[in-house]
PANU-61643 format. One record per residue (C-alpha): residue in one letter; x, y, z. Coordinates in nm, 2 decimals. Example, Ala and Ser with C-alpha at 12.3 -4.5 7.8 and 13.67 -1.06 7.14 Angstrom:
REC   code        x        y        z
REC      A     1.23    -0.45     0.78
REC      S     1.37    -0.11     0.71
END
This chain:
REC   code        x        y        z
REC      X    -2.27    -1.93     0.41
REC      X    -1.99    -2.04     0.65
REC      X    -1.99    -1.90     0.99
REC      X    -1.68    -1.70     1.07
REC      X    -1.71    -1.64     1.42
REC      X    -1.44    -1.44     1.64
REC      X    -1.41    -1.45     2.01
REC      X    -1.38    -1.15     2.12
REC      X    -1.18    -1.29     2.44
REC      X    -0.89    -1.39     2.25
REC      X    -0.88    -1.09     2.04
REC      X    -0.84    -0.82     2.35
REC      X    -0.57    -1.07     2.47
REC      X    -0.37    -1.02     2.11
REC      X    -0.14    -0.74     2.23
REC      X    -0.15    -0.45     1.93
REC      X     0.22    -0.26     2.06
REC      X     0.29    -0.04     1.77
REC      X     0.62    -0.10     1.77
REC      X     0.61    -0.53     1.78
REC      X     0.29    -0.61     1.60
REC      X     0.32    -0.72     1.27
REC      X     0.06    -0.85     1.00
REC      X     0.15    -1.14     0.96
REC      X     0.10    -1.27     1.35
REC      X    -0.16    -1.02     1.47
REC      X    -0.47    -1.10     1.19
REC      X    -0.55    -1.41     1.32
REC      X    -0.75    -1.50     1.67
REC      X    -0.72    -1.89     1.82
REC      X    -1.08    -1.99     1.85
REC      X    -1.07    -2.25     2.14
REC      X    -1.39    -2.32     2.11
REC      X    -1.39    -2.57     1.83
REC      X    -1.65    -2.32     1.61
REC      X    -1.45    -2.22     1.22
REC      X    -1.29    -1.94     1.17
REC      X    -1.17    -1.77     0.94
REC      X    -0.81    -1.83     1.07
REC      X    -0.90    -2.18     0.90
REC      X    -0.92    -2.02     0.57
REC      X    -0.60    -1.83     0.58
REC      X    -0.41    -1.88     0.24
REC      X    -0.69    -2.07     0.14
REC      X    -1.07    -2.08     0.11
REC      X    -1.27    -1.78     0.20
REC      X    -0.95    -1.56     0.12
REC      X    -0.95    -1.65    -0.19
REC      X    -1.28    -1.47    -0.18
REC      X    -1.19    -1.14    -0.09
REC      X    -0.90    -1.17    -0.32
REC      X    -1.17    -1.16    -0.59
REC      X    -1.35    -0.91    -0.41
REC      X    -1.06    -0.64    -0.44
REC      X    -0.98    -0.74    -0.79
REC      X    -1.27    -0.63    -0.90
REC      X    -1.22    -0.31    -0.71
REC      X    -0.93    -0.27    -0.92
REC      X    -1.06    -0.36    -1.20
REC      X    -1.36    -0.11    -1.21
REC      X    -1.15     0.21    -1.01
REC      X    -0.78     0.14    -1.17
REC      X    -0.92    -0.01    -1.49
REC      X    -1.12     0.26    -1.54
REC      X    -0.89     0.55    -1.46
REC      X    -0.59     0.46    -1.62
REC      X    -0.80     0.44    -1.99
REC      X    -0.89     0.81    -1.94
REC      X    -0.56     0.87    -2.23
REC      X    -0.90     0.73    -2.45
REC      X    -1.15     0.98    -2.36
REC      X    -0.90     1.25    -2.33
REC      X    -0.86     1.25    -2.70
REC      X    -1.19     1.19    -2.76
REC      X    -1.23     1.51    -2.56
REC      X    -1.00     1.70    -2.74
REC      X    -1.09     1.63    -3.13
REC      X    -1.48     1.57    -3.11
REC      X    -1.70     1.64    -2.81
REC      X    -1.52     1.97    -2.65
REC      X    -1.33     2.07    -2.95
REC      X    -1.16     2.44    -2.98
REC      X    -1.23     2.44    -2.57
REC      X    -1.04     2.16    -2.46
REC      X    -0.64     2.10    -2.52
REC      X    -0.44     1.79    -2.42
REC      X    -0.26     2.02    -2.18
REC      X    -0.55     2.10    -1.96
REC      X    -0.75     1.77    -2.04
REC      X    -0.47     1.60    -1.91
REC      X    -0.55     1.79    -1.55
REC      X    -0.89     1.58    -1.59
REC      X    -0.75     1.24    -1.55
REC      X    -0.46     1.34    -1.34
REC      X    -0.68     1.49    -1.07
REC      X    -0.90     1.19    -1.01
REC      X    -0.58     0.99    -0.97
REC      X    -0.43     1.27    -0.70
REC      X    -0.74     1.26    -0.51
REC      X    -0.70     0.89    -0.53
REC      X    -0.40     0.90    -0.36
REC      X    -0.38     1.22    -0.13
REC      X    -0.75     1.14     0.03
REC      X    -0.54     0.82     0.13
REC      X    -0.47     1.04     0.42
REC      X    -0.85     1.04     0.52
REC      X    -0.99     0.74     0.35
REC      X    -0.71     0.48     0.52
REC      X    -0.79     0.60     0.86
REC      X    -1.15     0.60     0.83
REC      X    -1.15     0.27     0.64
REC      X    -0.96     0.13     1.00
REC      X    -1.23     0.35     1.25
REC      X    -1.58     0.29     1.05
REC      X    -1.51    -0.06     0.86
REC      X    -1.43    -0.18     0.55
REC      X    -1.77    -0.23     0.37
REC      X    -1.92     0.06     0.52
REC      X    -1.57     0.33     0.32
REC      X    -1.63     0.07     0.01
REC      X    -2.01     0.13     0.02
REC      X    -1.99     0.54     0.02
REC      X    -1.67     0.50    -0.23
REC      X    -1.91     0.32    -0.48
REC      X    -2.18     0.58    -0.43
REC      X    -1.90     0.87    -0.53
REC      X    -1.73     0.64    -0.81
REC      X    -2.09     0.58    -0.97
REC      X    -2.23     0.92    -0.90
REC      X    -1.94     1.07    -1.07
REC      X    -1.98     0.88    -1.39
REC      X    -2.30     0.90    -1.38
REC      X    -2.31     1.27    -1.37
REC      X    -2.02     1.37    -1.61
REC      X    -2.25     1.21    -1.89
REC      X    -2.44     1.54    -1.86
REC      X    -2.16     1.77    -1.94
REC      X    -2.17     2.00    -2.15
REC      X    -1.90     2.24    -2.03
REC      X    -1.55     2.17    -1.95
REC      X    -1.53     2.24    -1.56
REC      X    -1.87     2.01    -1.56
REC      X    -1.57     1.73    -1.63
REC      X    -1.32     1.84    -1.39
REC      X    -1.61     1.80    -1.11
REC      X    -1.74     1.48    -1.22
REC      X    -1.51     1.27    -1.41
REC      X    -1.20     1.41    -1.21
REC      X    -1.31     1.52    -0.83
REC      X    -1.63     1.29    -0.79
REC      X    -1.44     1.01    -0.94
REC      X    -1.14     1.06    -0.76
REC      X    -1.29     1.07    -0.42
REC      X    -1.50     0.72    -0.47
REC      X    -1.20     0.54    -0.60
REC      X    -1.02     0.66    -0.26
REC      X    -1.26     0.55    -0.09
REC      X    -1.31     0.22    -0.23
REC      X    -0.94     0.15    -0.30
REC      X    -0.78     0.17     0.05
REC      X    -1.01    -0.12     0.19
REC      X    -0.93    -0.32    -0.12
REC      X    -0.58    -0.29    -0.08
REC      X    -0.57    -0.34     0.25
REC      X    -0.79    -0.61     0.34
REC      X    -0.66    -0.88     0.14
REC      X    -0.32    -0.89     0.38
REC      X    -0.55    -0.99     0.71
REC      X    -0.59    -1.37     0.50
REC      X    -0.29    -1.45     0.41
REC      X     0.08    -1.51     0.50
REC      X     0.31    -1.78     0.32
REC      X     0.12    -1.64    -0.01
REC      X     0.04    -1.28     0.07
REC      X     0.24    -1.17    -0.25
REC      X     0.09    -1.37    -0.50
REC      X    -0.23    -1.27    -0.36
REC      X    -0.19    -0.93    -0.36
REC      X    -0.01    -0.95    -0.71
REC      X    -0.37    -1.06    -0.81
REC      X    -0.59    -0.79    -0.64
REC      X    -0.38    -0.53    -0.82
REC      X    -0.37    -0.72    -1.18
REC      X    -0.76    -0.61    -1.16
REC      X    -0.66    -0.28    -1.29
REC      X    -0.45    -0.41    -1.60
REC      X    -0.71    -0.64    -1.69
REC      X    -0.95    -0.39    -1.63
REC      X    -0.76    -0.14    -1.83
REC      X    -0.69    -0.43    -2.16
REC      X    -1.11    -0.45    -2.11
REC      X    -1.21    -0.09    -2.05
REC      X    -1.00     0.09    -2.34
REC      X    -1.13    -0.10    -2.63
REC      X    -1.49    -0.12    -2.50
REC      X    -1.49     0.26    -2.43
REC      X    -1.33     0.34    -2.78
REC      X    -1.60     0.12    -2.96
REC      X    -1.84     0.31    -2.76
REC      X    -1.74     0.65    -2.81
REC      X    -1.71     0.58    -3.19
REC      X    -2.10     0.42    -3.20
REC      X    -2.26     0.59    -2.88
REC      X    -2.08     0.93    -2.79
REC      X    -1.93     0.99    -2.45
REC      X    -2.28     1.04    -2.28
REC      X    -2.41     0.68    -2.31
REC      X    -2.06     0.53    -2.26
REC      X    -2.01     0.72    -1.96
REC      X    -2.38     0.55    -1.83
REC      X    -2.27     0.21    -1.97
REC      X    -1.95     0.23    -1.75
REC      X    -2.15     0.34    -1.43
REC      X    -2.36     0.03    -1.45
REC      X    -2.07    -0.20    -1.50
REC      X    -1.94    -0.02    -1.27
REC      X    -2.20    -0.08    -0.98
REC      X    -2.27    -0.44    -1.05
REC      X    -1.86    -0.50    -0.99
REC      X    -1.84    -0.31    -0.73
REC      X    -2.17    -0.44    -0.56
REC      X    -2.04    -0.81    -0.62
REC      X    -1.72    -0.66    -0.39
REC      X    -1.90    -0.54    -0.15
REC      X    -2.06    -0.85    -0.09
REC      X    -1.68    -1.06    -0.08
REC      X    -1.45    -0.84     0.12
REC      X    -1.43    -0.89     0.48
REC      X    -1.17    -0.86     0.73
REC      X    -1.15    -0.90     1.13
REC      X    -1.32    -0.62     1.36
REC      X    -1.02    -0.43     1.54
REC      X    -0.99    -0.47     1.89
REC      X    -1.09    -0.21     2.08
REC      X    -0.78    -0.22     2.28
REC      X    -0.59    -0.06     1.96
REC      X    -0.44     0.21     1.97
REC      X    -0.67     0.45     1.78
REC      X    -0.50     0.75     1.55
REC      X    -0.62     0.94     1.34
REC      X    -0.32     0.96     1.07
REC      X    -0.04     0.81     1.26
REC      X     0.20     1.10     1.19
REC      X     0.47     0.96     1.39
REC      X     0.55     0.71     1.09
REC      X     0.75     1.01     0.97
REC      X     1.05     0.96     1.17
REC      X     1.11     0.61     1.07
REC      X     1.33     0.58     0.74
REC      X     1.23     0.33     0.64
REC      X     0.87     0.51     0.56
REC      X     1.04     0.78     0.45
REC      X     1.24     0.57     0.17
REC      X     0.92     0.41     0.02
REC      X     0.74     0.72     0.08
REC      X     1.04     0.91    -0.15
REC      X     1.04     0.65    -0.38
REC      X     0.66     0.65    -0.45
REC      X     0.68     1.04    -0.50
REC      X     0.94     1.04    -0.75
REC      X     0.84     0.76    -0.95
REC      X     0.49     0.87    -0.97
REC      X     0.58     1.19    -1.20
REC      X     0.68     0.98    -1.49
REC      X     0.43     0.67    -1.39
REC      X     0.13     0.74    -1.59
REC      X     0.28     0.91    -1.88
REC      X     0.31     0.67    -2.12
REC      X    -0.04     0.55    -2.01
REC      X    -0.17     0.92    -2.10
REC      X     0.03     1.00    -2.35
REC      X     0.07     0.65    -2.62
REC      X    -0.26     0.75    -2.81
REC      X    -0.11     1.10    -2.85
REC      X     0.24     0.94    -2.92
REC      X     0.03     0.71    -3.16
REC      X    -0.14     0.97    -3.41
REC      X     0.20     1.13    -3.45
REC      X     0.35     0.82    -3.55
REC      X     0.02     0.81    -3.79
REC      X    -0.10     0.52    -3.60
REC      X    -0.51     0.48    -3.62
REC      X    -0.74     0.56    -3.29
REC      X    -0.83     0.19    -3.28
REC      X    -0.48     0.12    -3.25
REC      X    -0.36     0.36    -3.03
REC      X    -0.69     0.21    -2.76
REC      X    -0.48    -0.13    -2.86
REC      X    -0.19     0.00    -2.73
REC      X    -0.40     0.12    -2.37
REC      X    -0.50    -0.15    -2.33
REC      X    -0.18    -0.36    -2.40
REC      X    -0.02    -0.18    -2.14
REC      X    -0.25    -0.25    -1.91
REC      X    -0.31    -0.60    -2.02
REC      X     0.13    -0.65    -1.94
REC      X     0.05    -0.46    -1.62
REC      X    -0.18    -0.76    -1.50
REC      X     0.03    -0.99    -1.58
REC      X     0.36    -0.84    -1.48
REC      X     0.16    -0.78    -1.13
REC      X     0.06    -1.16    -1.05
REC      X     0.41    -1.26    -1.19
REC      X     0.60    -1.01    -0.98
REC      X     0.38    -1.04    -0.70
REC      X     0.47    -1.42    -0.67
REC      X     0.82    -1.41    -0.73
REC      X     0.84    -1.13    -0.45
REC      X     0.70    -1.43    -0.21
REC      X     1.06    -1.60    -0.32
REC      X     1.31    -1.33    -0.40
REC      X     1.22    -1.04    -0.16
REC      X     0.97    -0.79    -0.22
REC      X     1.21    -0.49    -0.17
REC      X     1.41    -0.70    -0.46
REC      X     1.11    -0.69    -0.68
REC      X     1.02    -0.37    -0.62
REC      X     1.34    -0.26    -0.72
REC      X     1.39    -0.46    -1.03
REC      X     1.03    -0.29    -1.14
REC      X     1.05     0.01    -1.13
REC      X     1.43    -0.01    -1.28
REC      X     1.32    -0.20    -1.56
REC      X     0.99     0.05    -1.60
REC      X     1.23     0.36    -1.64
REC      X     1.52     0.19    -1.88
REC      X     1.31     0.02    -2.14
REC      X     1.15     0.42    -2.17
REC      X     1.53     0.49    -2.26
REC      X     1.57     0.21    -2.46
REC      X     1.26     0.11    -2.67
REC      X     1.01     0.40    -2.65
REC      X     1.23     0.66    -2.74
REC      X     1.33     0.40    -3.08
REC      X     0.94     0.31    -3.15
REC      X     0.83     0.47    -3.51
REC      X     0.59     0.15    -3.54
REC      X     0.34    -0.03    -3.40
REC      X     0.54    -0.33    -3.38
REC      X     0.77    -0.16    -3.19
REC      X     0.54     0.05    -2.95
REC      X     0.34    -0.34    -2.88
REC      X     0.70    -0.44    -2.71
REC      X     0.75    -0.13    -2.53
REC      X     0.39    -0.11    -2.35
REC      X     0.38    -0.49    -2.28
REC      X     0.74    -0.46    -2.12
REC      X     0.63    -0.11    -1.95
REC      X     0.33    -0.24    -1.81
REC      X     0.46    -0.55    -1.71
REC      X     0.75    -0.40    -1.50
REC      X     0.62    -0.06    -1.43
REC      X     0.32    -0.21    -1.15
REC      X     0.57    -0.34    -0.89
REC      X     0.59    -0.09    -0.62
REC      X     0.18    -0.07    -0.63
REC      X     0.12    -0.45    -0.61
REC      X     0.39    -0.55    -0.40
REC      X     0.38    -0.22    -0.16
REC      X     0.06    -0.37     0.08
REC      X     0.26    -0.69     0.11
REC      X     0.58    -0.50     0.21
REC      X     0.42    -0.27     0.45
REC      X     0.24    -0.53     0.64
REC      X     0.64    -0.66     0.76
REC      X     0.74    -0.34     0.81
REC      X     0.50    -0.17     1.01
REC      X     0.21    -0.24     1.27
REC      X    -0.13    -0.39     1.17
REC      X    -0.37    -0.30     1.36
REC      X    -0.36     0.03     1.11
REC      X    -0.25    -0.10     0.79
REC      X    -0.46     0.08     0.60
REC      X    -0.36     0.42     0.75
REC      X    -0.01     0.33     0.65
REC      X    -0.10     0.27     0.32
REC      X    -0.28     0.58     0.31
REC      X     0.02     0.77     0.36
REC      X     0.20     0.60     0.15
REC      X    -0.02     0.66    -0.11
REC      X    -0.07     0.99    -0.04
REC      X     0.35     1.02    -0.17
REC      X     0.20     0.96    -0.54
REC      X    -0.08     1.25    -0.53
REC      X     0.07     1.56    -0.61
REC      X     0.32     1.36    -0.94
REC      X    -0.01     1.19    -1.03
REC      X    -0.18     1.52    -1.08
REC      X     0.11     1.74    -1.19
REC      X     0.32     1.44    -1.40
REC      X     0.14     1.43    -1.70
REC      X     0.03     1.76    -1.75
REC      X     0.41     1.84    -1.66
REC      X     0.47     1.61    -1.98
REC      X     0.24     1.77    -2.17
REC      X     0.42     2.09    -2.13
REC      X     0.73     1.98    -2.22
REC      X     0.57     1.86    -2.56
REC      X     0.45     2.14    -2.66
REC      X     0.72     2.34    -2.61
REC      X     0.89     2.10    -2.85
REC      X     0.67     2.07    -3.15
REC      X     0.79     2.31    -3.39
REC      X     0.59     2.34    -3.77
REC      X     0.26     2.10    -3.60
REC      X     0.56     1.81    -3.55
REC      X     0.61     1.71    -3.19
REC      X     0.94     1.58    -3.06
REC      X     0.86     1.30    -2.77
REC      X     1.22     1.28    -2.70
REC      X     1.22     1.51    -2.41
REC      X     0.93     1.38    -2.22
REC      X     1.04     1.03    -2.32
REC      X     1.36     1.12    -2.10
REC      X     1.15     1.24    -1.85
REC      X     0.93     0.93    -1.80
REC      X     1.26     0.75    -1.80
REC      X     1.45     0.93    -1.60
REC      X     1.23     0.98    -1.31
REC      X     1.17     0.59    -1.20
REC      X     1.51     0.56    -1.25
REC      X     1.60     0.84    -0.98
REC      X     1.33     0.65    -0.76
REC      X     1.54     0.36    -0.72
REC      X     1.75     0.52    -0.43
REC      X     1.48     0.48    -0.21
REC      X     1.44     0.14    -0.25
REC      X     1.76     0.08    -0.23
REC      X     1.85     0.27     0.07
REC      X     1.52     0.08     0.22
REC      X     1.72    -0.21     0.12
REC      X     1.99    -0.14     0.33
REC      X     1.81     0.01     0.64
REC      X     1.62    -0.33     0.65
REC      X     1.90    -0.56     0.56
REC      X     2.23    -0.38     0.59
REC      X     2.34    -0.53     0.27
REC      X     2.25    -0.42    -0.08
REC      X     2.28    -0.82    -0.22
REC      X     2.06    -0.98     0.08
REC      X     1.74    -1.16    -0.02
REC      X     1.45    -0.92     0.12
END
């Protein structure tokens, strides 16, 4: 193993002003001593480690989440039938992914005071415990507190290191990196929903639960071992939550753009095997279709992740979640066949993962380092309340169209349309306050 010394010396010389330090000029220490470190490896070598290190974070806590659409129907018509409707199963699914995102408020702060192996090591314990644990249910709420709050809490835990550390490694590639980390969760969504269909058709939810905890630990153990970043000085400025983010408008923009995109994010990941079996698609094909969609997020994530690196990530971001909310108008609301729904989930997963890959790239220009991961955190935190309330929100607005048994998508199709759409403003007002021109190159 290479020795990746840091001289403490140099580091309390780095200044850490909140208002001048930056990512990309504050991760990495001069060692004058001739010994390696790892400012050697940066865009290269050992970062390409940790890069593999938080994909496989993604893969197991994003991968994992967004296939819940699977077991949610599974819920519904075998396991918990006559107690369990799509409507309040959705809650399930959507309140793992708010915890995910509001404990950003907590887990990205105590990711930057306790370390970044020691959050990812209790996050795994939660993640696996969780799984582990909601294979012995035999009552609804038994779900809500194991495969929705346990699980929830682990993956904030574990993600917000993930995230963040990659960005300490790199610099003229810190897109394309970060593009990568996050593709974890498509390809782990194309991997899990297929494999968790087969096993709930063969096994039953118990032992595919159990089967998905141990992949689960030996992924995330494997992590553990690969992600390292650069002890913090203890001459930074130490907060908390650093609440004071609020008055810049530039946070504010992202932070209103991640809130209003978020209501309409996961519904066609939720909702396709429901959209599916009224189109009188199969249940293997409707776990196709998952997984598609997350198999197009991967890609569209390493694609828009390195093109960010050459057209500007508040571009990319924009051109994402644009694209994510018009082909809902344009091709989902038209699909009547599988063909047809393949398109529109590649497309949508391709376009609709900009703001989350390229965000930890973005944020480490606009804001100070030496708490990235608090920023994050809040930033984050802007999806938690849509990510619970989105879906089921959808849900609602199904059934209060389906008249005779026959549901009528087209008003929650306009909803998960409609709402990226609106969250465009944000970016582009961020586009502005950085720039001052709507047609620059950032």
């Amino acid at each position: 193993m290479k020795d990746y010394n840091i001289n403490n010396d140099d580091l309390e010389k780095r200044s850490y002003d909140t208002d001048n330090t930056k990512a990309d000029d504050t991760n990495l220490p001069v060692e004058k001593s001739g010994k390696r470190t790892y400012m050697d490896d940066v865009d290269r070598g050992y970062a390409w480690a940790v890069v593999v290190g938080s994909f496989l974070v993604h893969f197991v806590i994003l991968g994992f989440m967004y296939t819940f659409g699977v077991f949610l129907t599974f819920y519904v018509e075998n396991e918990f039938k006559g107690r369990l409707v799509t409507f309040s199963g959705s809650f399930i699914g959507t309140l793992g992914n708010c915890l995910q995102c509001l404990m950003g408020l907590c887990a990205g702060p105590l990711t930057d005071r306790i370390g970044y192996r020691t959050t990812l090591c209790i996050g795994t314990f939660f993640l696996c415990l969780g799984q582990l644990l909601a294979s012995f249910s035999t009552e609804v709420w038994h779900l809500f507190l194991t495969q929705g709050l346990l699980v929830g809490l682990g993956a904030s835990l574990a993600f917000f290191p993930a995230i963040s550390a990659p960005a300490f490694w790199f610099k003229e590639k810190k897109g394309l990196a970060l593009g990568i980390c996050v593709a974890g969760s498509g390809i782990g969504g194309l991997v899990w929903s297929p494999m968790i269909q087969a096993l709930l058709d063969s096994l039953g939810f118990r032992w595919c639960l159990r089967i998905c905890c141990l992949i689960s630990l030996v992924c995330m153990v494997i992590a553990i071992l690969l992600i390292k970043v650069k002890p913090i000085p203890a001459s930074a400025p130490k907060k908390p939550v650093d609440f004071d983010l609020v008055k810049d408008p530039k946070f504010l923009s992202l932070f209103y753009s991640g809130l209003i995109s978020s209501f309409g994010f996961l519904v066609p990941f939720y909702l396709i095997p429901t959209y599916g079996k009224a189109k009188g698609l199969t249940p293997s094909q409707s776990s196709i279709l998952v997984g598609l969609i997350n198999g197009g997020s991967a890609i569209g994530r390493v694609v828009l992740g390195s093109l960010a690196d050459r057209i500007g990530r508040i571009n990319m971001i924009f051109a994402g979640i644009f694209i994510a909310g018009l082909i809902c108008l344009v091709c989902w609301i038209f699909a009547n066949s599988f063909g047809i729904l393949v398109v529109f989930v590649l497309i949508y997963g391709f376009s609709s993962g900009a703001y989350i890959s390229i965000l930890p790239a973005l944020t480490s220009e606009l804001f100070s380092a030496y708490n990235i991961a608090s920023v994050n955190g809040l930033l984050y935190a802007s999806s938690a309340i849509p990510n619970l309330v989105g879906t089921p929100i959808a849900s609602t607005i199904l059934k209060n169209n389906t008249h005779a048994g026959i549901p009528d998508f087209v008003p929650v199709i306009l909803y998960a349309g409609i709402t990226p759409l609106a969250a465009c403003i944000g970016i582009l007002t961020l586009k502005y306050l950085v720039s001052g021109s709507l047609f620059s190159r950032v």
